[in-house]
N, C-alpha and C positions, 0 to 999 in steps of 0.2 A: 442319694447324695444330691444335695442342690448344687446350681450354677450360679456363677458367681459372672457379674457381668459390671466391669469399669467401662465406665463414661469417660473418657480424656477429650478436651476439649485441644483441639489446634493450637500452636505455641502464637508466638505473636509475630504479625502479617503485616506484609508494607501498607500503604495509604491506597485507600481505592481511587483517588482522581491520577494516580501512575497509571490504570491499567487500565485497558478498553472497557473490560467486563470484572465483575467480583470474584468470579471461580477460576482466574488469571493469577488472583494475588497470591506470589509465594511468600515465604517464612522469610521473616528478616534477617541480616546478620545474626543479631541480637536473638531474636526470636529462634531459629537455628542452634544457637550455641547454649541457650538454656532449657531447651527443648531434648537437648544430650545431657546437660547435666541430669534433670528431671529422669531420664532413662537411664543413668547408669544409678542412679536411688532406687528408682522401682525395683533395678536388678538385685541389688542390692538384699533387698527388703526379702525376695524370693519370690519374685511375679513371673509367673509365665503364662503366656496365655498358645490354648492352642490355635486361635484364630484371631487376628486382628481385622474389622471390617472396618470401613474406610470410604467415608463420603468421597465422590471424585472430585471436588475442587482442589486445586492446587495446593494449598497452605495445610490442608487435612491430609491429603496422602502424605508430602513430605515428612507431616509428622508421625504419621504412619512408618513409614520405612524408616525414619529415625530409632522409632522405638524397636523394628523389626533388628537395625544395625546392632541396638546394644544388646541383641540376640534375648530379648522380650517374648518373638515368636517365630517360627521360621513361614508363616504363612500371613499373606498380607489380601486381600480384598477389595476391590469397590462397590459398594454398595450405594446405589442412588438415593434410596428412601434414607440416608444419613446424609443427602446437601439439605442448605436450608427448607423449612417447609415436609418437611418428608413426612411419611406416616408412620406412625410405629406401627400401626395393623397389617402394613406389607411385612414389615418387621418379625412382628409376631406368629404369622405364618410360617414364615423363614425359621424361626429358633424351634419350632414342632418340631420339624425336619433335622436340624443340626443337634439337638439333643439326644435323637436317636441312636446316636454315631458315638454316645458315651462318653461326649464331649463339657465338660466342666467350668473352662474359665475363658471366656470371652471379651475384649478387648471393642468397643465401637468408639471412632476416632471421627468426631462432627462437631457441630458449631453451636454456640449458644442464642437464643434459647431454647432452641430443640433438646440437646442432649438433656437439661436440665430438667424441660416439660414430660419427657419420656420417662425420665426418672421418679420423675412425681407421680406420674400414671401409674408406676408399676408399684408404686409405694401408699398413693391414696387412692390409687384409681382414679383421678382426674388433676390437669394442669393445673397448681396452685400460683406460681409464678413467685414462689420462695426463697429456692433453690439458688443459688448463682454460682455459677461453676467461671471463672477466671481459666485466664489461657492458660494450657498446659497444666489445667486441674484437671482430679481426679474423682470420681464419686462413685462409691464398690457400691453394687445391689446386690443382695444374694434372693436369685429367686426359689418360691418354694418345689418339692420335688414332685406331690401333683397339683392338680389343677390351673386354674390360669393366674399368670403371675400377677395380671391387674389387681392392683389392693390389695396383695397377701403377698407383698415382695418388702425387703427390709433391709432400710440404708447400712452397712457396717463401718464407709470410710469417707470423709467427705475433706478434703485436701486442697488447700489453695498452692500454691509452686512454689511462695516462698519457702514454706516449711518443705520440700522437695531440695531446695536450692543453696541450703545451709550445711 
């Protein structure tokens, strides 16, 4: 059985000249409040994931535990290799291990354009810079059940928030 891995991109973050540093910036009013709509659709929809991972900036985990609040997953994560810059190949190490566990639908909560270049990776095997994922989108990968998912992984959802948001 293959794993199914959504890209959710952070909802939308104050202005960075508010904040000393980048991974400071929380979730806006705004960004916050359609950040819960966005999760009670997924709920909706019939998403659960058994693991959400979760760059540690600010604006990513809040939406993190957003989506953990609309009981999306009961387990929530930080993971560094998802702040900006990250590698997927720590990443990829990482999912060896967690696949073991018989684990199916996974959840990583980071920023663009990584989440988006990762996604292209596991879909062409290398960053096209096509992709665009908007705040509080979505983009389902289903990876295959052997080998390596590089370039033998296959988009099934690709979701901007308004259509989340209606």
């Amino acid at each position: 059985m293959s794993i199914n891995v959504y890209f959710i991109r952070h909802g939308i973050a104050a202005d960075a000249e508010n904040y000393p540093t980048d991974s400071e910036r929380p979730l806006t009013e705004t960004g916050d409040r359609k950040t819960h709509k966005i999760a009670q659709q997924l709920k909706k929809l019939g998403l659960h994931f058994n693991l959400i991972l979760t760059s540690p900036l600010v604006r990513a985990y809040q939406t993190a535990k957003i989506l953990q609040e609309n009981k999306l997953s009961s387990k929530v994560e930080e993971f560094l290799p998802l702040a900006p810059d990250g590698e997927i190949n720590i990443w990829l190490k990482w999912l060896k291990t967690w696949q073991l566990q018989e684990n199916r639908e996974l959840a990583l909560v980071g920023h663009q354009p990584d989440l988006a270049n990762w996604a292209e990776i596991l879909i062409w095997g290398e960053a096209r810079q096509v992709l665009i994922l908007k705040k509080a989108g979505v983009i389902g990968i289903s990876l295959p059940e052997v080998g390596s998912p590089v370039g033998n992984s296959q988009m099934f959802w690709l979701t901007p928030p308004k259509f989340l948001l209606n």
